[in-house]
C-alpha positions in Angstrom: 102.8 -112.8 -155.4 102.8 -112.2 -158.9 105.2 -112.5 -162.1 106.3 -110.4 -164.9 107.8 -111.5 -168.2 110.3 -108.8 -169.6 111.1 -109.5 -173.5 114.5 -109.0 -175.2 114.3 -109.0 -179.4 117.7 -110.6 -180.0 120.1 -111.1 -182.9 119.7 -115.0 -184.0 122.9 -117.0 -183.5 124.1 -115.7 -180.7 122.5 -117.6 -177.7 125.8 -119.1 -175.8 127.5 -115.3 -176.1 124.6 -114.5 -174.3 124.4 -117.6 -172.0 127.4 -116.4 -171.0 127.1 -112.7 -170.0 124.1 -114.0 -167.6 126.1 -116.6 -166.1 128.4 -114.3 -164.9 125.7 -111.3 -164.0 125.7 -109.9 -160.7 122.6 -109.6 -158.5 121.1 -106.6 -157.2 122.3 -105.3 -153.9 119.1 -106.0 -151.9 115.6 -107.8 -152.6 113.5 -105.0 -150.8 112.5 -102.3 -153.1 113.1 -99.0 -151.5 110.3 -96.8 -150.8 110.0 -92.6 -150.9 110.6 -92.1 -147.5 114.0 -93.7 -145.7 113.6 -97.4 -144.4 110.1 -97.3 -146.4 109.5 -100.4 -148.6 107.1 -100.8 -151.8 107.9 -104.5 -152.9 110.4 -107.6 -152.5 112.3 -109.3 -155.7 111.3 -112.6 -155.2 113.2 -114.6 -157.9 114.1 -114.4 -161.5 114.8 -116.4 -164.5 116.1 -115.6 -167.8 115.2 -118.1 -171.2 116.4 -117.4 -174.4 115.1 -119.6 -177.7 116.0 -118.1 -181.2 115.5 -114.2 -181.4 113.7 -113.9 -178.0 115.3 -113.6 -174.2 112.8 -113.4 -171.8 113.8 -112.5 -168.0 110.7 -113.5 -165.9 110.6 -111.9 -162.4 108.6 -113.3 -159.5 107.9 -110.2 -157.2 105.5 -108.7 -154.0 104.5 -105.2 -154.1 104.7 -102.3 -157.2 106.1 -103.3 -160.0 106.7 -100.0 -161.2 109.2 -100.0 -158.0 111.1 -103.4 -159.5 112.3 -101.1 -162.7 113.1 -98.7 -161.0 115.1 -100.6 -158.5 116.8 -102.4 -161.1 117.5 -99.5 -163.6 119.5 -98.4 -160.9 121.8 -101.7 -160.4 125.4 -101.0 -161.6 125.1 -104.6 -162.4 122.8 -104.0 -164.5 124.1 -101.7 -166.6 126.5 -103.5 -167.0 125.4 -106.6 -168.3 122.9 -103.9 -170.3 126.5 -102.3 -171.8 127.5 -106.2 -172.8 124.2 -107.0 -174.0 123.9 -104.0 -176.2 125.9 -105.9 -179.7 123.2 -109.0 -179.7 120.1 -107.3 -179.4 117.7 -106.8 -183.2 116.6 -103.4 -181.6 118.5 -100.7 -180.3 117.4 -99.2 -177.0 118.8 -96.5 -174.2 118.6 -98.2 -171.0 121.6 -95.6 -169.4 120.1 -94.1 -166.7 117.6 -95.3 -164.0 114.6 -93.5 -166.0 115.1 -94.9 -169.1 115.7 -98.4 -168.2 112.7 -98.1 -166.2 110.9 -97.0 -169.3 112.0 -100.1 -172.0 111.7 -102.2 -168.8 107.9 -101.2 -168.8 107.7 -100.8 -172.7 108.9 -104.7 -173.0 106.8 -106.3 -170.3 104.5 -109.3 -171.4 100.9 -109.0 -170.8 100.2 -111.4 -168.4 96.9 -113.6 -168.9 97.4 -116.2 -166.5 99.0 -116.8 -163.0 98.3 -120.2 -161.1 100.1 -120.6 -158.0 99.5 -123.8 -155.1 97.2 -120.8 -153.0 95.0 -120.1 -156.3 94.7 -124.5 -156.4 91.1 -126.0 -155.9 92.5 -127.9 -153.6 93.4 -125.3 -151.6 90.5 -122.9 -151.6 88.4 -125.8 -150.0 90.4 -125.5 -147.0 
């Protein structure tokens, strides 16, 4: 199950305004991420977390499936956009995250590369079993 690490490039000096707007964000409407067809699903939202330190917010997502399907499921959160709307004044860079598309798109565009992922199944330990 594997993680992604979405970066924000923020406006120092504002990390409790912040704090603030996540503390009160609401969650998307379901976990399963919504396939083509009806009642079809490509992927689950596991988990996320959101850390911010100086001019960087990072919201790290723990997911199964396509994770081209999580940005698209969460561009289209009214949640979202909202806290998107809010969030808007403290970023360094300006961005259109609007519609589904183009959140999907920055959401993509500001991704981490990942280079590691150790979970308990990857352990030693484990694999001797």
């Amino acid at each position: 199950m594997p993680y992604a690490a979405v970066t924000y490039r923020i406006k120092p000096g504002h990390q409790e305004e912040i704090a603030g707007l996540f503390a009160h964000f609401r969650r998307v409407d379901t976990p399963d991420l919504p396939g083509d067809a009806p009642g079809e699903s490509t992927g689950r939202l596991l988990g996320t977390a959101v850390f911010i330190k100086d001019d960087v917010l990072v919201r790290v997502i723990h997911y199964e499936g396509d994770f081209a399907a999580v940005g698209r499921h969460i561009g289209a959160q009214k949640g979202v956009h909202l806290l998107e709307e809010k969030l808007q004044p403290y970023l360094a860079e300006e961005r259109d995250t609007s519609a589904p598309e183009s959140f999907a798109a920055y959401f993509k565009d500001a991704t981490m590369r990942c280079i590691a992922e150790l979970t308990v199944d990857t352990h030693p330990a484990a694999l001797k079993e």
